[in-house]
C-alpha positions in Angstrom: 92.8 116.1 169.2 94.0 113.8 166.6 92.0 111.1 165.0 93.6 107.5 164.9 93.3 105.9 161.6 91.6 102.7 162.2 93.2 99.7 159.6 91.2 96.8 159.2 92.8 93.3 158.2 90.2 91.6 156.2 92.1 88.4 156.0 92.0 88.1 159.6 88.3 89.3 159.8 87.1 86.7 156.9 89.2 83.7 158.8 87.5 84.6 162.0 83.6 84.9 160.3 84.4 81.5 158.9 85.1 79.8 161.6 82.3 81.8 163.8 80.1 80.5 161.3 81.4 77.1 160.0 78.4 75.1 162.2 75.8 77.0 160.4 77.8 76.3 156.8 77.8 72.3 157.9 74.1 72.4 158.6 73.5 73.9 155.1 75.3 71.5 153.6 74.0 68.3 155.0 70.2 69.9 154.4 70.7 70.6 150.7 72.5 67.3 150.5 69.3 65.3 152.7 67.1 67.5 150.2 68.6 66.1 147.1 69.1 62.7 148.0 65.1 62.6 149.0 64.3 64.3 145.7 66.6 62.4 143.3 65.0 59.4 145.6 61.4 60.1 144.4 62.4 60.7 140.6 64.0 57.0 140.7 60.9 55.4 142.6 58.3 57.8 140.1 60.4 55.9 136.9 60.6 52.6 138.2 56.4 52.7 139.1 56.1 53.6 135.3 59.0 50.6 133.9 56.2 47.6 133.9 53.7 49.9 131.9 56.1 50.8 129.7 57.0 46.9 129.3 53.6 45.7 129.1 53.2 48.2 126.5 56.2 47.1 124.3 54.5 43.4 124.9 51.4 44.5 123.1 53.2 46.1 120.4 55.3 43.2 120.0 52.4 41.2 120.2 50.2 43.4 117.4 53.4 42.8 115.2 53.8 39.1 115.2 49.8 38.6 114.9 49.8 41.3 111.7 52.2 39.3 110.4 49.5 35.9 110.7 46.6 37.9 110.1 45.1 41.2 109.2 45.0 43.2 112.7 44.1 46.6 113.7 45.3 48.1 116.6 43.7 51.1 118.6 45.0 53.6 121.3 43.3 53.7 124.6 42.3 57.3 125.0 40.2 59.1 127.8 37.3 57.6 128.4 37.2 54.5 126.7 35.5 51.5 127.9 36.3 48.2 126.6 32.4 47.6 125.0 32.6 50.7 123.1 35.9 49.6 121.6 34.3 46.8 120.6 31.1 48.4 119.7 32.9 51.0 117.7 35.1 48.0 115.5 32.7 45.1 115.3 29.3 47.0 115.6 28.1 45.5 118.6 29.6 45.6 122.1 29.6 41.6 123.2 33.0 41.3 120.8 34.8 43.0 123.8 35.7 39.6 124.6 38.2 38.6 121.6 39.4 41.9 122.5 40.2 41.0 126.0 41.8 38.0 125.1 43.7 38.8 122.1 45.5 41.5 124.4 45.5 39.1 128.0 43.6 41.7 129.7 43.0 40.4 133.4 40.8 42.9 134.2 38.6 45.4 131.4 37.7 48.3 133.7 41.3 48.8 134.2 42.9 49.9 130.7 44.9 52.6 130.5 45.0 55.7 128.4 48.0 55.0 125.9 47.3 51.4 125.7 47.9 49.9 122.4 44.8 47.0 122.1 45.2 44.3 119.2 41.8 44.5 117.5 41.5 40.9 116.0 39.2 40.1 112.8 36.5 38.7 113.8 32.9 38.3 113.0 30.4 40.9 114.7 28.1 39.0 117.1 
């Protein structure tokens, strides 16, 4: 008995896979591409939820720059844990000041600063 040589054409074998399996390759496409578009969706909203702090904060720096200029200011950097009254307390000696420092820096509300905030710390008399 003789043995038949078997020849295999992989061209015809690879063009016959591809197109077995060219359903499966569309899925994977349109998932990675739904994938990306949802994650590249979420960096864009993350950075334009952070733009107005980053404004607001150019504002104040603006602002502690054009009122140096009139006056002798300090400025002070929010950091973790601070509370408007110890600001205040910590500049002027007493804690009831925190009021020029709300209104030199237009602060609507003073239990919502931010860490990173640049305050204007006016000169003022301790009360």
């Amino acid at each position: 008995m003789k043995k038949k040589d078997i020849v295999i054409d992989y061209r015809t074998l690879l063009i016959s896979t591809v197109k077995e399996r060219s359903l499966s390759l569309a899925i994977g496409v349109a998932l990675i591409t739904i994938i990306l578009s949802i994650g590249f969706s979420l960096v864009i909203s993350k950075i334009k939820s952070r733009l107005p702090i980053i404004r607001e904060k150019e504002k104040v720096e603006e602002k502690a720059k054009e009122v140096s200029s009139k006056q002798k200011v300090q400025t002070y950097i929010v950091k973790e844990g601070d509370q408007l009254y110890f600001i205040a307390q910590k500049f002027y000696g007493s804690g009831l000041n925190m009021e020029e420092i709300i209104k030199a820096n237009n602060i609507i509300n003073p239990d919502l600063i931010e860490v990173g905030q640049v305050l204007v710390i006016p000169e003022i008399k301790s009360k």
